[in-house]
C-alpha positions, 0 to 999 in steps of 0.5 A: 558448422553444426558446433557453430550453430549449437554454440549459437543457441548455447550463447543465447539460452545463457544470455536469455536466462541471464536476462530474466534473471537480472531484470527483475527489479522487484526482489523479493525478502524472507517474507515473500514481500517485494520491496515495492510491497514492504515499503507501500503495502499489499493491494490494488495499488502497485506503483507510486502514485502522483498526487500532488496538492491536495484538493479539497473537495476529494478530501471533504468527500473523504471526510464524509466516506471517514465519517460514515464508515471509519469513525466508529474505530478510527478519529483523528486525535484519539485512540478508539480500537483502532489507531488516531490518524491525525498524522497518518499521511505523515508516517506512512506513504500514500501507496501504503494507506491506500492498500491497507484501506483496500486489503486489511486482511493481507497486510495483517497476514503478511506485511510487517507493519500490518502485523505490527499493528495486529498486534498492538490492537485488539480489533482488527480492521474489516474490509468495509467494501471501498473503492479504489476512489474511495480510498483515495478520498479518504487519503486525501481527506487524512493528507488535508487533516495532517496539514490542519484542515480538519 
């Protein structure tokens, strides 16, 4: 009865163990980065994001968001010290652009890309203070200017 009992708990311990172990879906790489996180950046956004058709009245609210706070690095058609944004929104991945808005610094430190672009500009980008609905402005307004509305 008594090895019964112990091969029980033996049993579970092992499947429990087992469970964790092959239920995390977020593994991670050399760089410490989950999947998630190497693909759609570091910061507050952590899932994929629904969004839809763009709506024009978020994506004139980030333009004046753009126009106020990033114009002086970033303009849509032109390098300045920071990288031209026309096409931004087709490169990147909405999680992406959302997160590098929010958390410069980490993605310059630790995601590849951020790293990348550290590189190949002298002036890093600042985190100026934004929202998370301020960023989603501004990726709306970068989405409406891909599709030539800006």
């Amino acid at each position: 009865m008594l090895m019964a009992r112990l091969n029980l708990v033996l049993v579970t311990l092992f499947l429990t163990g087992f469970i964790f172990a092959c239920g995390n879906s977020e593994q991670q790489d050399d760089s410490g980065l989950t999947e998630f996180q190497l693909n759609h950046g570091i910061g507050p956004v952590t899932e994929r994001l629904d969004i839809g058709e763009i709506d024009m009245d978020l994506a004139n609210e980030g333009r004046q968001i753009f126009e106020t706070l990033c114009i002086a690095c970033h303009q849509l058609d032109a390098t300045i010290s920071g990288p031209m944004l026309r096409n931004v929104a087709e490169r990147r991945e909405p999680e992406f652009i959302m997160n590098y808005i929010q958390n410069p610094a980490e993605m310059r430190q630790r995601h590849p890309e951020g790293q990348r672009l550290d590189e190949d500009y002298t002036i890093q980008m600042v985190n100026m203070g934004t929202s998370l609905e301020d960023a989603r402005a501004l990726l709306e307004y970068l989405r409406a200017a891909n599709e030539g509305e800006f």
